[in-house]
N, C-alpha and C positions, 0 to 999 in steps of 0.2 A: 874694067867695070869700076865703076865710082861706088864709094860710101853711100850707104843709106842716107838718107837726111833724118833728123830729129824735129817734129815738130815741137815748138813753144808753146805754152798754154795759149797764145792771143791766138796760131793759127788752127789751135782743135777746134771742130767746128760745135758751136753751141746743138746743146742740148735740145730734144724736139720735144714738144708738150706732152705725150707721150711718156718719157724719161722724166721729167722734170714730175711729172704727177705721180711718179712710182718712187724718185725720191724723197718727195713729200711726204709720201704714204708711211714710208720704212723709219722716216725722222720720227713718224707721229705714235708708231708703233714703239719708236724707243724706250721715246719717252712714257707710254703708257707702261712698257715693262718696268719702266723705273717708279713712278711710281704704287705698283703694285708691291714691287719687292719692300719700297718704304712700308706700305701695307701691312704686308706681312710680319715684319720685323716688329711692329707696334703690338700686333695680335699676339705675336709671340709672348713680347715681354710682358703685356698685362695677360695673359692665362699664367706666365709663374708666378707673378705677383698673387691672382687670386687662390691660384692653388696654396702657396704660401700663406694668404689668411685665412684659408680654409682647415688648414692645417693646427691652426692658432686658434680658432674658434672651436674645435673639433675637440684639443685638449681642455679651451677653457671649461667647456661644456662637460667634457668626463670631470672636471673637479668638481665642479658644482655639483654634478650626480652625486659625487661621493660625499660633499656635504650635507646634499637633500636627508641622503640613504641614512648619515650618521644620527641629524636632527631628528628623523622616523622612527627612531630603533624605542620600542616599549621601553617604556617606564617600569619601573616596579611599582604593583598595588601598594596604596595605602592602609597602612594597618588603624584600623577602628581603635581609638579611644576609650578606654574604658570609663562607667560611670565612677562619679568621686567616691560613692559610698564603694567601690570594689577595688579600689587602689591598694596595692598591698603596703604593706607600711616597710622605708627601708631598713634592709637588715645591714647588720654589723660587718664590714667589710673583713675579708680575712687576708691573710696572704698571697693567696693564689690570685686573687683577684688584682692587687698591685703589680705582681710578676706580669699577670696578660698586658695590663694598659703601659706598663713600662715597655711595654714588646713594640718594636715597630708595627704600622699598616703597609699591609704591600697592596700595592696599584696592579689588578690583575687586567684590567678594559686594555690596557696597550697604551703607547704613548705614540700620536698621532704623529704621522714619517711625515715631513713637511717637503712641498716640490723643491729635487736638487734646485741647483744655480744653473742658469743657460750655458752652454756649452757652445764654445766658440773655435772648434779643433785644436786646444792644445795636444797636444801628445801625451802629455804625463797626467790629462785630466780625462781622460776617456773611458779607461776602466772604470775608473771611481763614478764619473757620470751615470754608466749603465745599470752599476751595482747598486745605484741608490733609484732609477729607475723603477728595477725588480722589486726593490723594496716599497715602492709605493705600489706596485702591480698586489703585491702580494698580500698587504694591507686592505685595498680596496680590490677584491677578487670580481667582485658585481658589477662593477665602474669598469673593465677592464678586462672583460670575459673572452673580448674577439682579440689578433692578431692587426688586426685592422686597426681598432682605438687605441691597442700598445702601441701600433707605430706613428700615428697621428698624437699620441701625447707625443713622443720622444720628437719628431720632429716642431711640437712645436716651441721645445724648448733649446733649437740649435739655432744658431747664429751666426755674422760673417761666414767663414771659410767653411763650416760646418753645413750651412744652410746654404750653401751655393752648391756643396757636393750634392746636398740631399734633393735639390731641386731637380740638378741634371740627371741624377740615377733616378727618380721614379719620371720622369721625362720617360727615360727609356726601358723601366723595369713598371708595368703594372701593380700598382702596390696591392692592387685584391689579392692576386696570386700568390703574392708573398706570406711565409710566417714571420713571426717579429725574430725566432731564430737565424734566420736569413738578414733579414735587413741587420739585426744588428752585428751580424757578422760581418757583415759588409763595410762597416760604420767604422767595428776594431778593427778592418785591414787597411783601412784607409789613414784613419788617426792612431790608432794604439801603438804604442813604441815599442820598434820589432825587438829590443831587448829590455821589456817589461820584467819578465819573468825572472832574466837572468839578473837583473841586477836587485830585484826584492829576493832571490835569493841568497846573492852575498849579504843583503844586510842583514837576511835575518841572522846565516852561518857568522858575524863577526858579532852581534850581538849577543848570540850563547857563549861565543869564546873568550868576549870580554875585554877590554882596552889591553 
């Protein structure tokens, strides 16, 4: 028995209309998957984008609240004027009285915590970021009542590597569900330096001990 023969593409016999319309069909289909996928790809990136300035407006908007709230806060009444024939005549200043105004004035209203700096995942700047944070949550208690506006400030002041984590995690974490406990646990496992503690330890142990 002889070898099979090989035909060459000249002797395969052409394609029937048939075939030739089925492979037109699958070309045209391709193409449509492709660009759908472009599609999609676009939708994706502008919903993190807008999620991202939503995030940014969400905090601007808690400050200003806290601005509104500060500017509202009552006045204290005016004290009436007495007529000039009831003005008491001043008396003789004594001692005591020079001791009080030599005294300092203490500032008891608070001295307003100003928003930290944007945070852009350093390592050794993450604690400090969150702790100043709290500090402004805690100043402005009214501005910052939900779990929900903690976390929308805090994201809107993250940046580069920070701001691309935070995008993909509530991508896939629903931030309603969340507490800002949570998220910002999330935030220290991801940036905070796994030997934070240990090494503010040693500094502190050699600073009691002394050069």
């Amino acid at each position: 028995q002889g070898l099979p023969q090989t035909l060459t593409a000249e002797q395969l016999p052409a394609p029937t209309s048939e075939v030739q319309s089925l492979m037109n069909h699958i070309t045209r289909q391709g193409r449509a998957l492709g660009q759908s996928k472009h599609r999609l790809t676009g939708l994706e990136t502008a919903s993190q984008t807008i999620h991202m300035e939503l995030a940014q407006l969400t905090a601007q908007v808690a400050h200003l609240t806290s601005l509104l709230t500060s500017v509202a806060a009552p006045q204290p009444p005016l004290v009436p004027q007495a007529p000039a024939s009831e003005v008491p005549q001043p008396q003789p200043a004594s001692p005591s009285d020079f001791s009080q105004a030599a005294a300092p004035s203490v500032n008891h209203s608070g001295a307003c915590v100003p928003d930290p700096p944007p945070f852009s995942g350093e390592l050794s700047k993450c604690r400090g970021f969150l702790l100043q944070c709290q500090m402004v949550f805690s100043q402005q208690p009214s501005a910052f009542a939900s779990d929900l506006l903690r976390i929308y400030y805090v994201m809107g002041l993250l940046r580069e590597q920070a701001l691309a984590w935070a995008l993909a995690f509530s991508s896939a974490n629903p931030l309603t569900s969340l507490t800002f406990a949570q998220f910002s646990s999330e935030l220290s496992r991801v940036f905070d330096h796994p030997d934070h503690a240990g090494d503010a330890s040693r500094r502190l142990l050699k600073l009691r001990q002394g050069p």
